[in-house]
C-alpha positions as CSV (number, residue, x, y, z in Angstrom):
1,X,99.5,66.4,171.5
2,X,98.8,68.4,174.9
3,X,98.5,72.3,174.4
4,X,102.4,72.4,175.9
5,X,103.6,70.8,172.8
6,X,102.4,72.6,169.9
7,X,103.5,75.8,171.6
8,X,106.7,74.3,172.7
9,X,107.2,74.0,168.6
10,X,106.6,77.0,168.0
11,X,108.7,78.4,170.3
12,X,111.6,75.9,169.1
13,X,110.4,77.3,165.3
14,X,110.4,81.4,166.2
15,X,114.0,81.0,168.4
16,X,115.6,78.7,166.3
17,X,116.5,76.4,168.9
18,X,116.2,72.6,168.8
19,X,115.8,71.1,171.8
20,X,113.9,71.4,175.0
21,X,117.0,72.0,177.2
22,X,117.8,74.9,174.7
23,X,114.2,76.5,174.8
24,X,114.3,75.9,178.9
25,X,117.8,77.8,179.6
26,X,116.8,80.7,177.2
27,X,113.5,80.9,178.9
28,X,115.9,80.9,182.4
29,X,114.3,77.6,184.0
30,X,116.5,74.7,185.2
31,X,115.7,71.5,182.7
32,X,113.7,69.9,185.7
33,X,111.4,72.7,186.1
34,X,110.8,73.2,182.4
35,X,109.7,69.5,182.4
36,X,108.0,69.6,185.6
37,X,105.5,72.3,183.4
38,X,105.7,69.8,180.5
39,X,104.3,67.6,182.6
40,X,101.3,69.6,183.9
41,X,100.9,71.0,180.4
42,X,101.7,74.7,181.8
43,X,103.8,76.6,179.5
44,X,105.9,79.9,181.3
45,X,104.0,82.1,179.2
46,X,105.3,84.8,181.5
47,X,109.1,83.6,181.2
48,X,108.2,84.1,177.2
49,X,106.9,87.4,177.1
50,X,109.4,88.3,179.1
51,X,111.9,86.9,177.0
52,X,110.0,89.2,174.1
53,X,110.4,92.4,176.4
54,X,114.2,91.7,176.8
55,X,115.3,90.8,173.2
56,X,113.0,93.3,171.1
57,X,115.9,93.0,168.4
58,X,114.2,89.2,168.5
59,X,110.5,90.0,167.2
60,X,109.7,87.3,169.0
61,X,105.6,87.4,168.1
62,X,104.4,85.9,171.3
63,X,100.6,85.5,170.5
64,X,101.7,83.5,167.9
65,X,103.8,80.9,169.9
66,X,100.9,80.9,172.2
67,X,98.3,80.9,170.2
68,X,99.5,79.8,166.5
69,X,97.4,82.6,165.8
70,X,98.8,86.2,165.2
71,X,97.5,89.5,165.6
72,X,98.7,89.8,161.9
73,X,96.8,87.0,160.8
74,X,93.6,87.6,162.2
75,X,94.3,91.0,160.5
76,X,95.2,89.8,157.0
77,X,91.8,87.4,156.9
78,X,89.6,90.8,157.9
79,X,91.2,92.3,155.0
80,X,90.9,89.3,152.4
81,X,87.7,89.0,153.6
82,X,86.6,93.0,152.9
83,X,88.3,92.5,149.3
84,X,86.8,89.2,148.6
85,X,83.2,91.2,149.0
86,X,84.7,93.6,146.6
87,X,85.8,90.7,144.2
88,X,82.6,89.5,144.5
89,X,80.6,92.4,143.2
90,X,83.2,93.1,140.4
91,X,82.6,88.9,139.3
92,X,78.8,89.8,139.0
93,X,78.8,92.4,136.3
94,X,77.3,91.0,133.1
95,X,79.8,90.9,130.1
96,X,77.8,93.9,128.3
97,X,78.1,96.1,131.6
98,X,77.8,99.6,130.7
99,X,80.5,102.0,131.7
100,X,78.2,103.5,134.4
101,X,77.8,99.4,136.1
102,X,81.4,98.7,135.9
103,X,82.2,102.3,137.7
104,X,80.3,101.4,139.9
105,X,81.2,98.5,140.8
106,X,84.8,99.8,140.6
107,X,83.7,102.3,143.2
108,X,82.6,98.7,145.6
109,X,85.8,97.1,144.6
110,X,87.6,100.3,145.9
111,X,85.3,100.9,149.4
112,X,85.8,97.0,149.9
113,X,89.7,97.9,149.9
114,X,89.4,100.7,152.1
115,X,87.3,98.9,154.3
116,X,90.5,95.8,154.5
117,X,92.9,99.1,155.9
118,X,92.9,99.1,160.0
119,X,92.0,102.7,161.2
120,X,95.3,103.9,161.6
121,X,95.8,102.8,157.7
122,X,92.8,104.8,157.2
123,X,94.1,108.0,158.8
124,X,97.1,107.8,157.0
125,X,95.7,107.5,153.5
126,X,93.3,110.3,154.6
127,X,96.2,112.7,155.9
128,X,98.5,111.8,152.6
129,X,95.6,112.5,150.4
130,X,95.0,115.7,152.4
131,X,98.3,116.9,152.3
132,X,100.4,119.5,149.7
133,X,102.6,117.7,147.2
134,X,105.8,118.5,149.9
135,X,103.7,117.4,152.6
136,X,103.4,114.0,150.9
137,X,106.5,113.5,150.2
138,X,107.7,114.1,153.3
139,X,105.6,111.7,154.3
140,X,106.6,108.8,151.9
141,X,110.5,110.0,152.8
142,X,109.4,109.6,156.4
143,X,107.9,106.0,155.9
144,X,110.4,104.8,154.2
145,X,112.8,105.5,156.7
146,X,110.9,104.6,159.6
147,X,110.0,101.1,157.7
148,X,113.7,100.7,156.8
149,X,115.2,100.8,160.3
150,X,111.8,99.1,162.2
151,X,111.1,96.0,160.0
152,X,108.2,94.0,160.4
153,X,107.4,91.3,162.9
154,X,106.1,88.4,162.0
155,X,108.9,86.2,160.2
156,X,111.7,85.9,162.1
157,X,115.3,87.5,161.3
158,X,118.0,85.3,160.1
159,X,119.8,84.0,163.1
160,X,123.4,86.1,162.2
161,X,121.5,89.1,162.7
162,X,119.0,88.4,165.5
163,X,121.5,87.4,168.3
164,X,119.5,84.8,169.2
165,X,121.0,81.8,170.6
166,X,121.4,78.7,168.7
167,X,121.7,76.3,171.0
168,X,121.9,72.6,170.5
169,X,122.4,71.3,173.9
């Protein structure tokens, strides 16, 4: 398979289209020059991320049709790589571990999960920890709204509520 193709999958898999006339029109090339870049392996990255910049209702995540490798992934192995340290220290307490070992090693298991938060995860902890009992929970009441009208990228929406176009051209 030529680079083109895997991220020509992708892009199929993240629009929900099925063909390559469907991916070529939604991308705004004619079919012949969608297939003229098949055919010197030259995907319109540009056409796609501005495809991204148009539909942000889409969360289209455009490193990973380009890359098969998001920005979220890279970030959840750094952080199951931090706790698996963490793991690792807890797995190498004896069985008759004294309170004081298994404390500390609690304490490892605990700076190993801090450690998997990004920095801005890190601020935020720090500031909720920080703040007066109102202060944090304005701050939950303030997350939770945020996180319930912004979902996550990543997976995409079901097709009823993306607008996307389901093509089968």
């Amino acid at each position: 398979m030529t680079s083109f193709e895997p991220i020509l999958l992708r892009a199929k898999e993240r629009l929900g289209l099925q063909t390559d006339k469907a991916v070529a029109k939604v991308l705004g090339l004619s079919e012949k020059a969608f297939n003229a870049r098949k055919a010197r392996d030259a995907f319109p990255s540009d056409k796609l991320w501005a495809l991204a910049a148009q539909h942000p209702e889409w969360q289209l995540d455009v490193d990973y049709v380009l890359t098969g490798d998001s920005a979220r992934q890279q970030e959840l192995r750094r952080r199951l790589a931090a706790v698996g340290h963490g793991r690792d220290a807890a797995l190498r307490l004896p069985p008759d571990a004294t309170s004081s070992q298994r404390a500390e090693a609690l304490d490892m298991v605990t700076r190993a999960e801090i450690q998997s938060l990004s920095e801005d995860e890190q601020q935020l902890v720090g500031d909720y920890r920080r703040s007066s009992d109102a202060g944090r929970a304005a701050i939950l009441a303030s997350v939770a709204a945020i996180a319930t009208a912004s979902p996550r990228s990543g997976a995409p929406l079901p097709a009823k509520s993306t607008g996307k176009p389901r093509t089968k051209a």
